[in-house]
PyMOL commands that place a pseudoatom at each C-alpha (Angstrom):
pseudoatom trace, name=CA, resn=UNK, resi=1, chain=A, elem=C, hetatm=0, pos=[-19.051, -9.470, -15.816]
pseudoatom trace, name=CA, resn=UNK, resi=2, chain=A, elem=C, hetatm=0, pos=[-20.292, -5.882, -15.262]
pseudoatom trace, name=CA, resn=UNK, resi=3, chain=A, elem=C, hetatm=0, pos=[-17.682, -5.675, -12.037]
pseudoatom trace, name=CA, resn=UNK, resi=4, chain=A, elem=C, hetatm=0, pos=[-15.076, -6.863, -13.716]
pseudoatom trace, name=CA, resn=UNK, resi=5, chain=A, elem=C, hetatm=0, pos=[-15.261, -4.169, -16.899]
pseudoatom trace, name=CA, resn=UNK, resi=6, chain=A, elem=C, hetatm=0, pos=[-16.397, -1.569, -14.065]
pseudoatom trace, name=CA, resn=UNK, resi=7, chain=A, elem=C, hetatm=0, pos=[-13.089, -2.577, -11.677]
pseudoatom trace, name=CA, resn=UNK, resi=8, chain=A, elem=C, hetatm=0, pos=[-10.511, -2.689, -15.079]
pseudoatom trace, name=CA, resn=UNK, resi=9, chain=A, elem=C, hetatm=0, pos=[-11.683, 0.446, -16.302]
pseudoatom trace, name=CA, resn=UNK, resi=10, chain=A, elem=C, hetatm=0, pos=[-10.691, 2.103, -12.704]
pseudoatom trace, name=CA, resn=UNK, resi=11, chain=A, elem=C, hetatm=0, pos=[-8.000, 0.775, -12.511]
pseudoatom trace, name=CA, resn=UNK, resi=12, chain=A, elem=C, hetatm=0, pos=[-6.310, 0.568, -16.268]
pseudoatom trace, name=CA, resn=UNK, resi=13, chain=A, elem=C, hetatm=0, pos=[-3.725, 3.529, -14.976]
pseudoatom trace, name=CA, resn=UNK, resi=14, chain=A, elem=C, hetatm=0, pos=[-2.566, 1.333, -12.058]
pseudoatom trace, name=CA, resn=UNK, resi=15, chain=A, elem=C, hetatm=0, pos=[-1.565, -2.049, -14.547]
pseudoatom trace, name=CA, resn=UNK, resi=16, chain=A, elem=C, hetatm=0, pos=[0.958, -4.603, -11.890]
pseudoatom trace, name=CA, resn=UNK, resi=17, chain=A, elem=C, hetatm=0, pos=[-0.157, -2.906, -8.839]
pseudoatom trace, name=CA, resn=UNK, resi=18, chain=A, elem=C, hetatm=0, pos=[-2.409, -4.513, -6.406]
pseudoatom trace, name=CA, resn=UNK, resi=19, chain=A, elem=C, hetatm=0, pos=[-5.627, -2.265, -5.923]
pseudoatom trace, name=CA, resn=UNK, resi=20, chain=A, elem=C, hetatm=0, pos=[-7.471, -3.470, -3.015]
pseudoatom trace, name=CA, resn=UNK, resi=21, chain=A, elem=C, hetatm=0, pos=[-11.408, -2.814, -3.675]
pseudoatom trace, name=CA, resn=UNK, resi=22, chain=A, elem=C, hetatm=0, pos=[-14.563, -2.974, -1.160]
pseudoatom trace, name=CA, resn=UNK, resi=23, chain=A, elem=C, hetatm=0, pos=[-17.748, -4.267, -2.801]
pseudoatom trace, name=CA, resn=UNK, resi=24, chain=A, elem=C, hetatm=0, pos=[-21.200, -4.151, -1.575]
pseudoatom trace, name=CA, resn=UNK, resi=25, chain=A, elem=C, hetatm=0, pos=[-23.919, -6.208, -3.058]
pseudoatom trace, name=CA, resn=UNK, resi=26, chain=A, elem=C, hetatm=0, pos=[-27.133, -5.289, -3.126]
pseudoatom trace, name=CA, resn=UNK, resi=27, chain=A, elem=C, hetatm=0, pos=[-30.536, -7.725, -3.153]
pseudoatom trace, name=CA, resn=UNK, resi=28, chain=A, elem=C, hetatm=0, pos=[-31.219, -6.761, -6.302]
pseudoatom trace, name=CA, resn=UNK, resi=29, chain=A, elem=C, hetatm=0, pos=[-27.741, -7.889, -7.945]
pseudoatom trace, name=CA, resn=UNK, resi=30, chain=A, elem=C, hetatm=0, pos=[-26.413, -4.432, -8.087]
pseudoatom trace, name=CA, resn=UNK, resi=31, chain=A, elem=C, hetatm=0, pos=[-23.482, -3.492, -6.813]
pseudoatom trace, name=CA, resn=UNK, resi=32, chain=A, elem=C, hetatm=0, pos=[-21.017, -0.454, -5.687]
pseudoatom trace, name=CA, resn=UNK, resi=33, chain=A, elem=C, hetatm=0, pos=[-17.182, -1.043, -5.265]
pseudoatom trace, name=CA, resn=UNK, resi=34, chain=A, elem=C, hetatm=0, pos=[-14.520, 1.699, -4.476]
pseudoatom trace, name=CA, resn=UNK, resi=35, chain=A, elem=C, hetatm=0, pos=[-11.068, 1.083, -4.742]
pseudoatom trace, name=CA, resn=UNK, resi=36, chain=A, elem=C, hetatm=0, pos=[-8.553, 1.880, -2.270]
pseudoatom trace, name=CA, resn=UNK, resi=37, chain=A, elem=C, hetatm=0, pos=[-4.593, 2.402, -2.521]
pseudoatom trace, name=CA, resn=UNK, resi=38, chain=A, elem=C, hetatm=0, pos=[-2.111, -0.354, -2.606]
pseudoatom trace, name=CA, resn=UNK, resi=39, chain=A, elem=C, hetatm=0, pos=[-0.830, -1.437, 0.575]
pseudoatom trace, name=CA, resn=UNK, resi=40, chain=A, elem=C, hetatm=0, pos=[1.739, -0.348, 2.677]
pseudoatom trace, name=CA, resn=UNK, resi=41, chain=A, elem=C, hetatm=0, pos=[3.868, -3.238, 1.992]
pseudoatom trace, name=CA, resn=UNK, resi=42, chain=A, elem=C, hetatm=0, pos=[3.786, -3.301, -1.207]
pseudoatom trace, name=CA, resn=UNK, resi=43, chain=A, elem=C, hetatm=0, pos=[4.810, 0.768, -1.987]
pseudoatom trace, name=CA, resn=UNK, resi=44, chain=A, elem=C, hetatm=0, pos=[7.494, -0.406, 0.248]
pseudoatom trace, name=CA, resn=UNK, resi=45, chain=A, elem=C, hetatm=0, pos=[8.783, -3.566, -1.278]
pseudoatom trace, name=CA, resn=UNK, resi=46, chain=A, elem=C, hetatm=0, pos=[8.656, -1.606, -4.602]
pseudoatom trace, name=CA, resn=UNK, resi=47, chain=A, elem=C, hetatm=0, pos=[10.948, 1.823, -3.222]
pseudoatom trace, name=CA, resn=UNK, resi=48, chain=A, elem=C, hetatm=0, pos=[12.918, -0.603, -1.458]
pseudoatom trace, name=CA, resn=UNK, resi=49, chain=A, elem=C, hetatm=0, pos=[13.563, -2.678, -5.400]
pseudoatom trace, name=CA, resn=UNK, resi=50, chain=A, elem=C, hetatm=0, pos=[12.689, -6.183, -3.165]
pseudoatom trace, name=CA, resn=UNK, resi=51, chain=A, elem=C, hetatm=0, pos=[11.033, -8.832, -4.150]
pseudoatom trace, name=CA, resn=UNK, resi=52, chain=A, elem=C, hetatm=0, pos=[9.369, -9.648, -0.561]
pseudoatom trace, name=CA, resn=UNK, resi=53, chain=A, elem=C, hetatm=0, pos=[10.291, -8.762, 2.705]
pseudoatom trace, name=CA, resn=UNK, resi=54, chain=A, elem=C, hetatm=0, pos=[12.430, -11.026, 4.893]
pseudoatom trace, name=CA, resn=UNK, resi=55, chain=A, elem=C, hetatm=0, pos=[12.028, -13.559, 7.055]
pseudoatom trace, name=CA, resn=UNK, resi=56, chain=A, elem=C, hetatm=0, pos=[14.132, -12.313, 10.016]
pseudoatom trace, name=CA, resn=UNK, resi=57, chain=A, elem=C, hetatm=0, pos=[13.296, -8.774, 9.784]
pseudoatom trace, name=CA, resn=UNK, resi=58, chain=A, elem=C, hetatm=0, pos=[15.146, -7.604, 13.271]
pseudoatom trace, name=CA, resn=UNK, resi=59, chain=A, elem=C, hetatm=0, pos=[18.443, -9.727, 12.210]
pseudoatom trace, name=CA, resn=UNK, resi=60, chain=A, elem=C, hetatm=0, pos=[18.527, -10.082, 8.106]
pseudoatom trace, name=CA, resn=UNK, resi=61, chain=A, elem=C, hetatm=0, pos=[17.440, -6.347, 6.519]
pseudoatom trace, name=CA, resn=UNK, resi=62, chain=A, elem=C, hetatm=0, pos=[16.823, -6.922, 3.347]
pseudoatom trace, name=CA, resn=UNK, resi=63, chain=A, elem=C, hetatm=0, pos=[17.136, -3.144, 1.675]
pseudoatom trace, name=CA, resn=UNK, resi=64, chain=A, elem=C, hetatm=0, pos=[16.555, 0.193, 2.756]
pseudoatom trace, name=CA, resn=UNK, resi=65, chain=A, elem=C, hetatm=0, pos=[14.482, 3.557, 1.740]
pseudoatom trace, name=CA, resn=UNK, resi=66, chain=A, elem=C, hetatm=0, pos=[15.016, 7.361, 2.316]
pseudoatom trace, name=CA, resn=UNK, resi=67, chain=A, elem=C, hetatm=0, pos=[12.815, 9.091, 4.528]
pseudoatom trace, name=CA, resn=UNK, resi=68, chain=A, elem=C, hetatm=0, pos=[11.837, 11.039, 1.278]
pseudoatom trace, name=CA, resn=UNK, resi=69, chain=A, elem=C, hetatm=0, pos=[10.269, 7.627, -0.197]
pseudoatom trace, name=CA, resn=UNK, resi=70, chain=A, elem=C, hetatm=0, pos=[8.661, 7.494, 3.622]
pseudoatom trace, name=CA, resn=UNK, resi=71, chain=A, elem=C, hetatm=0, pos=[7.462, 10.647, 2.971]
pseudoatom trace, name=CA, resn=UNK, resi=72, chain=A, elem=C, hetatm=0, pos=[5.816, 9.672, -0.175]
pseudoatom trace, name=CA, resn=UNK, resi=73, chain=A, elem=C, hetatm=0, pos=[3.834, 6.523, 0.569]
pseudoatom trace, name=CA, resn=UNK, resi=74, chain=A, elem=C, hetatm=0, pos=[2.867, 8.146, 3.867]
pseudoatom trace, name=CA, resn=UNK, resi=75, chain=A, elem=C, hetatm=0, pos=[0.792, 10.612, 1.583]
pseudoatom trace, name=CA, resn=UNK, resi=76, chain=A, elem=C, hetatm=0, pos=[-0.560, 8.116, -0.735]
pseudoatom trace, name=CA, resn=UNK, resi=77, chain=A, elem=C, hetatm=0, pos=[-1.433, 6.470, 2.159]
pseudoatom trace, name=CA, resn=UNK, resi=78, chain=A, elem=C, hetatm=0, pos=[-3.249, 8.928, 4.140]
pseudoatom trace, name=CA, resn=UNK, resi=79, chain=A, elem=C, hetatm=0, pos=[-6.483, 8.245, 3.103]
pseudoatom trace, name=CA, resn=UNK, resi=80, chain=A, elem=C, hetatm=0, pos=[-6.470, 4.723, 4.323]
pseudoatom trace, name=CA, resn=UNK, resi=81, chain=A, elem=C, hetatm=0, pos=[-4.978, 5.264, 7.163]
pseudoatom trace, name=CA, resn=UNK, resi=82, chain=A, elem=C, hetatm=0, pos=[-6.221, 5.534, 10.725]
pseudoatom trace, name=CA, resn=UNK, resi=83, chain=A, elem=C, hetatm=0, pos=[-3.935, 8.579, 10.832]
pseudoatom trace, name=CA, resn=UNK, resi=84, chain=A, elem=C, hetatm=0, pos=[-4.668, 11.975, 11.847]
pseudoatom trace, name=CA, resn=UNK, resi=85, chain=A, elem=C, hetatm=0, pos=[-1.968, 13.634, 9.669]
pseudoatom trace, name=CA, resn=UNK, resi=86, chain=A, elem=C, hetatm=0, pos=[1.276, 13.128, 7.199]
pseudoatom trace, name=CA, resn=UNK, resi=87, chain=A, elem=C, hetatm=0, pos=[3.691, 13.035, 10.574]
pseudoatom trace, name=CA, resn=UNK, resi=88, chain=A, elem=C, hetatm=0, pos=[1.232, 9.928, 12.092]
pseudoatom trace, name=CA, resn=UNK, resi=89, chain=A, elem=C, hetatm=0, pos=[0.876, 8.289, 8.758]
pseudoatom trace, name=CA, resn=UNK, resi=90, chain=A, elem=C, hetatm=0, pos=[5.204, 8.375, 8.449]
pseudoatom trace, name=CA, resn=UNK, resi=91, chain=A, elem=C, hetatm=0, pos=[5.206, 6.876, 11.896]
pseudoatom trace, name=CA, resn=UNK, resi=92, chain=A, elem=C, hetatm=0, pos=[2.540, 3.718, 10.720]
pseudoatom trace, name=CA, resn=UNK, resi=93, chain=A, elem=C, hetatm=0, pos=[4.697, 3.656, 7.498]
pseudoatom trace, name=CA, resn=UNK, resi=94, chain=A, elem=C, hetatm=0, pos=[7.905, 3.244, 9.310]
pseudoatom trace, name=CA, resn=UNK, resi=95, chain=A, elem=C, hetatm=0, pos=[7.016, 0.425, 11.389]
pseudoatom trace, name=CA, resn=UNK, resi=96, chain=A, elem=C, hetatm=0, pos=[5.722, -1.221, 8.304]
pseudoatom trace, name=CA, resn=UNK, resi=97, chain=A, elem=C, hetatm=0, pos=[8.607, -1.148, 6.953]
pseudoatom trace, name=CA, resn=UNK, resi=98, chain=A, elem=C, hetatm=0, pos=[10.706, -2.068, 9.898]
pseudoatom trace, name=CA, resn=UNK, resi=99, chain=A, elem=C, hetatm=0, pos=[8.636, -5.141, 10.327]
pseudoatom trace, name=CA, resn=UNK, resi=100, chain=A, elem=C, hetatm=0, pos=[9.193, -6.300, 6.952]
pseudoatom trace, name=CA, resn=UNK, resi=101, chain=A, elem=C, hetatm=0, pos=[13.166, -5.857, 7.082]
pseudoatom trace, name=CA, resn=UNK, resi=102, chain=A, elem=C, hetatm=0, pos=[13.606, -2.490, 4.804]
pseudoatom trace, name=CA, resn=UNK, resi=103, chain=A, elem=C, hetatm=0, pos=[15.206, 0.008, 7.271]
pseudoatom trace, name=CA, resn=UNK, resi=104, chain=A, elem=C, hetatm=0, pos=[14.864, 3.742, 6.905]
pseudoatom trace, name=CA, resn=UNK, resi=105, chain=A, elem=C, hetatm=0, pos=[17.946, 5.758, 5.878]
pseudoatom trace, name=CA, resn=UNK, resi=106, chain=A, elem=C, hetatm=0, pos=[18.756, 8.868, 6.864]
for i in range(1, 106): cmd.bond("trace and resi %d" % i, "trace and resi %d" % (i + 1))
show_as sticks, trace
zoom trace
């Protein structure tokens, strides 16, 4: 019970977004847990105003987001991301979103 009060009470400014979280238990029943930001797909399924992504992404796109909106889950991104700097982390982003269908206007 203690995670779950812990986990809501990070998280009560981030209610219908999926906050992925790495625990580590301890022997003695303790725990630590940090939180970590949503994922890639889903920042882009929400900019994008899709419900998923499609099933043919190379032949059916399903919606489409500015390089701005790129720009912007790049950065919240960042930290996560095996990515050096914003221009790296727009590149990861972009093939993402590519992969799921959503193409990037210009």
């Amino acid at each position: 019970m203690a995670f779950v009060k812990e986990y809501n009470e990070q998280t009560s400014t981030r209610e219908g977004t999926i906050v992925p979280v790495h625990i580590t238990i301890f022997e003695d029943r303790s725990f630590t847990f940090v939180t970590k930001t949503p994922p890639a797909s889903d920042l882009i399924r929400r900019a994008a105003g899709v419900e998923k992504g499609s099933a043919a992404a190379s032949r059916q796109p399903i919606g489409a987001i500015s390089r701005d909106a790129v720009r912007e889950i790049a950065q919240i991104k960042l930290a996560d991301l095996n990515a050096p700097d914003v221009e790296a982390a727009i590149k990861v982003i972009e093939g993402t979103a590519r992969s799921m269908g959503v193409q990037i206007a210009e």
